[in-house]
N, C-alpha and C positions, 0 to 999 in steps of 0.2 A: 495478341491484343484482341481485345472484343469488337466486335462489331453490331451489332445491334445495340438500339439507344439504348434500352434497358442492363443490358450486360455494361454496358458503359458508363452510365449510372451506377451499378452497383460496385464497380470498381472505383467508383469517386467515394463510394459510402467508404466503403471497407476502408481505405486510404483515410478519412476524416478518422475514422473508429481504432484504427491500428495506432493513429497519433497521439488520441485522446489519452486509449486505454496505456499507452509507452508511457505517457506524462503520469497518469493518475501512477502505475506502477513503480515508476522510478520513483516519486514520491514517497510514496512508503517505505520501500526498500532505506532509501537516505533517513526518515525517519526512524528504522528499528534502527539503522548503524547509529544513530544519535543517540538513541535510548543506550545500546549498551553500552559506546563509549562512555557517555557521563558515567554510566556503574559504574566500568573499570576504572575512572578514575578521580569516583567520590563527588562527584558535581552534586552541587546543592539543588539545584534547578533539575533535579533524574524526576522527580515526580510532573513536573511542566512537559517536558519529554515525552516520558510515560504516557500523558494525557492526548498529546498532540498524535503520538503513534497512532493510539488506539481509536481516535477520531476516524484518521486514514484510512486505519486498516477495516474498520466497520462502513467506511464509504464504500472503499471498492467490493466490499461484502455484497452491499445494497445494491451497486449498480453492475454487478456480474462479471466484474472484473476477474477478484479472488473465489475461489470456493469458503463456503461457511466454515467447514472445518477446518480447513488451514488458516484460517483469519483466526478461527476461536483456539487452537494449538497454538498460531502466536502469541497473542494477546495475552493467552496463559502463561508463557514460556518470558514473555517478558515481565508481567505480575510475579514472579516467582522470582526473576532476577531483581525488582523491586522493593520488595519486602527483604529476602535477603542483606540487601544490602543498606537494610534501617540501622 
């Protein structure tokens, strides 16, 4: 355990930031399983999905959560299940 305020502080951040970033992450995660479900099975509402994903997934882009290129390889990977299945 730290002992110096500052070390002790910082162990308050990281704890506020580790909760944030689980929440924003779990988020998306639950979001792509949405998108592809509705695909697999024809939902009319896959482009509302779609939209709400890609929100997500460009937040956590912005605020450092995800790397750019795995946001923008999602993002594509679900676009492509998208269209496919017009």
């Amino acid at each position: 355990m730290a002992h110096h305020a500052s070390a002790k502080k910082r162990h308050r951040q990281s704890l506020v930031r580790r909760d944030r970033n689980r929440h924003l992450r779990s988020g998306v995660r639950n979001a792509v399983r949405r998108v592809r479900r509705a695909a697999a099975q024809g939902d009319p509402a896959l482009e509302t999905h779609f939209r709400g994903a890609e929100r997500l997934l460009r937040q956590a882009c912005s605020k450092g959560i995800m790397h750019h290129k795995t946001v923008s390889r999602t993002v594509s990977r679900l676009h492509k299940l998208l269209d496919s299945s017009k």
